[in-house]
Structure formats: structure tokens, C-alpha cells
C-alpha positions, -999 to 999 in steps of 0.1 A, spaced: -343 -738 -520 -310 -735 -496 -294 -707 -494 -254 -706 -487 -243 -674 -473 -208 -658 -459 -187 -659 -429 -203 -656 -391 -239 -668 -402 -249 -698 -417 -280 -687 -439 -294 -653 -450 -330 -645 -468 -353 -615 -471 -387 -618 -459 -415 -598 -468 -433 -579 -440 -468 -586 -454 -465 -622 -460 -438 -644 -450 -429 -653 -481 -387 -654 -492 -367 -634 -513 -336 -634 -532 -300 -638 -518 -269 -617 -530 -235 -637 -517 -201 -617 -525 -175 -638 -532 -149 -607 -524 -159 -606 -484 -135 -623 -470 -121 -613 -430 -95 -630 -413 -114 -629 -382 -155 -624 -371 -176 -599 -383 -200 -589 -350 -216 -555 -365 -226 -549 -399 -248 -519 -412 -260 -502 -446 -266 -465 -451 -270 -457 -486 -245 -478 -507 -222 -479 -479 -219 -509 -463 -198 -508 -424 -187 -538 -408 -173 -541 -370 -158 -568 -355 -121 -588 -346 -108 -589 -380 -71 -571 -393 -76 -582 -427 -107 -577 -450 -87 -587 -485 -73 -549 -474 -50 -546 -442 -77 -527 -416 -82 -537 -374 -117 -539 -363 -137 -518 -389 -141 -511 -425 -165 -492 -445 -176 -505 -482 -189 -491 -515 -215 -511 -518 -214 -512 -559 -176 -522 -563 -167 -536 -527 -136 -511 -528 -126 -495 -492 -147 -460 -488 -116 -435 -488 -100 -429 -461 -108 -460 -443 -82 -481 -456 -61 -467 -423 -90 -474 -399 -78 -491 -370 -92 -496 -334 -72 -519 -309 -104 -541 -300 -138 -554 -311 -163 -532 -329 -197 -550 -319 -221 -526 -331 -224 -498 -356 -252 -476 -364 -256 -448 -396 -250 -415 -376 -275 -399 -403 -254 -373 -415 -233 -401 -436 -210 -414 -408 -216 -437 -380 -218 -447 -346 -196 -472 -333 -194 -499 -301 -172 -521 -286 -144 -533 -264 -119 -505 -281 -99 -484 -259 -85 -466 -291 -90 -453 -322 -67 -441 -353 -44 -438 -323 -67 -415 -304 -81 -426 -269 -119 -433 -269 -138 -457 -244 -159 -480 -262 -183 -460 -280 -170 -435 -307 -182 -415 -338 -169 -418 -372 -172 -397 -404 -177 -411 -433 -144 -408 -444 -132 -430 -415 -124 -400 -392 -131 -400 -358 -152 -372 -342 -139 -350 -311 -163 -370 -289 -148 -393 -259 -182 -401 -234 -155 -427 -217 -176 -456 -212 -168 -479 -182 -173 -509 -195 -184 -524 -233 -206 -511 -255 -233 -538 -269 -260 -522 -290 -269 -490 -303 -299 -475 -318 -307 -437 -325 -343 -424 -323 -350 -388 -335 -320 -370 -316 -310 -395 -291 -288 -423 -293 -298 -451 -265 -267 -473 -256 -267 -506 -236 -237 -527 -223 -223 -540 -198 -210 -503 -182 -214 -486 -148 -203 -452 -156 -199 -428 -185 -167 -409 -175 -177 -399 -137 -211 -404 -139 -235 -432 -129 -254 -455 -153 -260 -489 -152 -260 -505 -183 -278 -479 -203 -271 -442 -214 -291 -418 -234 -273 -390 -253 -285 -362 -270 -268 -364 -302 -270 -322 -309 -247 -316 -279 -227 -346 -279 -244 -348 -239 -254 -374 -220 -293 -367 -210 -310 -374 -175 -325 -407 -190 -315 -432 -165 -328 -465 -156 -318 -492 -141 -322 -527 -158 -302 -549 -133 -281 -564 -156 -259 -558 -185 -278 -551 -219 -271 -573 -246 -290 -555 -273 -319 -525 -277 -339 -507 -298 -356 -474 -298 -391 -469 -313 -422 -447 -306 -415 -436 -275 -402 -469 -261 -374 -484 -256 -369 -523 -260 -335 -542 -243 -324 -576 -249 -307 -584 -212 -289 -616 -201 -309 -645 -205 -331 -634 -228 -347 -613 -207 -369 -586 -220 -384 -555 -211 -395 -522 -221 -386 -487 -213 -402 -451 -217 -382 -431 -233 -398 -399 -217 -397 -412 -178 -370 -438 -178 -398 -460 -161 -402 -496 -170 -435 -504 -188 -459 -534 -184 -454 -549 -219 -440 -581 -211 -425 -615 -234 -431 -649 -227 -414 -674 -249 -414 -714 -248 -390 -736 -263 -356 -715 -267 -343 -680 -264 -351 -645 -278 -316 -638 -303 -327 -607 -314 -352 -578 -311 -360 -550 -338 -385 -524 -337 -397 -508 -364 -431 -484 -362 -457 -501 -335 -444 -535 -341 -409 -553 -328 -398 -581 -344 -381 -609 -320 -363 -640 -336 -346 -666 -317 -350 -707 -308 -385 -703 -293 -418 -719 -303 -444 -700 -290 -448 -666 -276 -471 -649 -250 -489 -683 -254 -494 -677 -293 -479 -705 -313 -445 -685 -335 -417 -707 -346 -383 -687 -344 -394 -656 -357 -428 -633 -345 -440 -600 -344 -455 -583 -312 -474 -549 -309 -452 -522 -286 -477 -518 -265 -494 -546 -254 -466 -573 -266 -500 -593 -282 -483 -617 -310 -494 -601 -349 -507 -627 -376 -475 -626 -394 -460 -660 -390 -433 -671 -412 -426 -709 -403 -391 -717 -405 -373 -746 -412 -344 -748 -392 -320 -747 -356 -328 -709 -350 -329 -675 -363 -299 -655 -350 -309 -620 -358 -333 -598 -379 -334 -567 -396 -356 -544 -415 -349 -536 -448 -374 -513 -467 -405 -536 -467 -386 -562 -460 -374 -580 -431 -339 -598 -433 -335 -631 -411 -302 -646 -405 -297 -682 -391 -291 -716 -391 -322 -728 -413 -330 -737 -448 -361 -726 -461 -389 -704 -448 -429 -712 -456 -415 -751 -473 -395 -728 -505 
């Protein structure tokens, strides 16, 4: 069975987390940007998308926030508009959302490239100023963990990543240095997984800021994406095997040890470009046409 899907990626399916096997596909025929979609996020039955778009069947510039039941604009966000690329977007929890980017400015306010919005499109009194762009987001109890390819958060030094305590607004002590810029991350149990150039992964404590010994090795193509979720992180990418372990595009490591799991979807297919969990479900999106031969 082929699945046809929407705009930036070429197939989408839900996998179950227990065994591999595919679910169902819901395509809206009303989604329909006039430019790409690079962030896209569900809280509830809200559905945020980020990206280069101005036009979303509704005028908007680089963000919009959906019902998901009747795919009508959530008020007050029909007058959203940020002067670059949203890239990523995260539920804040509290019904609004964190945003990243390239965007120097929002609903005609200045803000550096990482910004909060309510959930009626509003934008929070919070400006951390971010040197450079924002990548990837992911909040973990009362921290939100950014990574991008920054230097400094207003006056202060941090190379690629930033903590901040999401209470106070404040940036926290957490500081390490990955070397490079951080294309993606992902906050989980007490660690803290990046994505950086190359594929290169790598693990962080979120206590210490020190880098831990689990470790990825991959054969046959890159790492796309990295999701964790409890004591397992889910990688999907081009690759055929990992830490020695035969996984075709998708796997499942523990967070501690990085050992491969026995769940082992085989995919049919170029790669898998990114993963997410939803539920018991895990949602892969790539260029591929059918997962376990359906």
C-alpha cells in the first residue's frame, strides 16, 4: 500500500512502537502553503506549523496555528507574522508555544531567533537575543534545551547550545561545548541527545553539562533525525546498520548504553527523513513506500 502525502515530505505512516507494523494516513486536501513548511507540531487539537511560507490558503509570514477539527486559523493568528524562517516549534505546555528560527521580528516586535507565543498568536515579553539561528527545541520538566548555530545569548557565551529555565524566563549555567553547530536535540531522562553537522551524535548530562560515553555508529547513510522518548531514542535516517546491529533506516537505541532494541521496522524505500512519537505510536516521514512488505 503507497501512501501519498502533502507538501515538504514525500510519504507519511504511523508505526506502532511494539511492532513495526503500519497504520492509517489522514492527507488534508485544505494544506496548502506557498512556500516550505520546516516545523510542524500538535498540542491538543491545535496543530502549529513554521517555516518560509506568506500564504497558508490565509495571508500569514512564517507561522500559523490550526484547529485541528475544521483547519480554520486559531484566533488571533491570522495577523501572525515573523520576517524569516520558523524552523522549529515546540507546545510551551501552558497552550502556547515555543518558536525557532532565522526571525529577527515578530508581530513587529524585535526578538532574536527564539520567541514564545500564546496561544492566541501573541508574543510573550521574552527577547533571550540569540546570536545566531535557532535549530531545535525540546523542553524537559522546566527547561527548554536549544541548539543552533549561535555563539551568544544577548552578552553571554554559549556555543551552540543554551539551557533556560522556563519559570524565570533565565538562561541556566548549563553550558557545554559541542564544537559545532546543532542541527537538532532532544531532552530525556536526564540526558540530552544533539544531532550536529554531519550526523554526528553525542550525548549530554543534563545535570553536569558533561558529555557522556554513549556513542552511535551507523553504516550506509546518515542519522536524519533523533527522538527520545523514556529510555529509548529513536534515530531514522539512510543507514543500514547501527552500532554493528543490522537496522534499515529507522532503529531504536537504549539512552544509556546506545545498544540497538529488537524493534526493527524494515523499510522500503530512499530514507526516512524524520520521526516522531505519537501516543503509542511512532510517526515516520520519508521517501519510502511501504514498511514490513504492506
Amino acid at each position: 500500500m503507497k501512501f501519498s502525502i502533502v507538501w515538504f515530505l514525500v510519504f507519511l505512516i504511523s508505526v506502532s512502537l511494539t511492532h513495526g507494523q503500519p497504520g492509517g494516513l489522514h492527507q488534508a486536501s485544505w494544506m496548502r502553503p506557498d512556500g516550505p513548511v520546516y516545523a510542524m507540531t500538535r498540542h491538543g487539537d491545535t496543530l502549529i506549523m513554521g517555516g518560509s511560507f506568506t500564504n497558508f490558503s490565509y495571508p500569514v509570514h512564517g507561522g500559523i496555528s490550526l484547529n485541528d477539527s475544521n483547519a480554520l486559523p486559531v484566533a488571533g493568528w491570522e495577523n501572525f507574522y515573523a520576517d524569516g524562517a520558523v524552523l522549529t516549534a515546540i507546545p510551551d505546555g501552558q497552550g502556547g508555544w515555543y518558536i525557532g528560527g532565522t526571525f529577527r521580528e515578530i508581530n513587529g516586535q524585535k526578538q532574536g531567533r527564539l520567541a514564545r507565543i500564546a496561544a492566541d498568536g501573541t508574543l510573550y515579553p521574552w527577547n533571550p537575543n540569540m546570536s545566531g539561528n535557532v535549530y531545535s527545541l525540546s523542553l524537559c520538566g522546566n527547561t527548554l534545551y536549544v541548539g543552533g548555530y549561535f555563539k551568544k545569548v544577548g552578552q553571554i557565551v554559549r556555543k551552540y547550545l543554551a539551557a533556560f529555565d522556563i519559570t524565570t524566563g533565565g538562561l541556566t549555567t548549563w553550558s557545554p561545548d559541542p564544537g559545532t553547530f546543532v542541527k537538532q536535540l532532544t531532552a530525556s531522562n536526564g540526558r540530552v541527545f544533539i544531532m550536529r553537522e554531519y550526523s554526528n551524535l553525542g550525548c549530554i548530562d543534563s545535570a553536569t553539562g558533561s558529555f557522556t560515553s554513549w556513542q552511535i555508529v551507523t553504516a550506509g547513510g546518515p542519522v536524519n533525525s533523533i527522538y527520545a522518548h523514556g529510555n529509548t531514542v529513536y534515530l531514522a535516517g539512510k543507514f543500514h546498520t547501527v552500532n554493528g546491529f543490522t537496522r534499515t533506516k529507522v532503529a531504536a537505541v537504549d539512552n544509556i548504553t546506545g545498544a540497538p532494541l529488537p524493534w526493527s521496522p524494515t523499510i522500503s524505500g530512499t530514507e526516512v527523513i524524520d520521526a516522531d512519537i505519537l501516543g503509542n505510536k511512532i510517526l515516520l516521514a520519508g521517501y519510502f513506500n511501504m514498511v514490513n512488505g504492506l
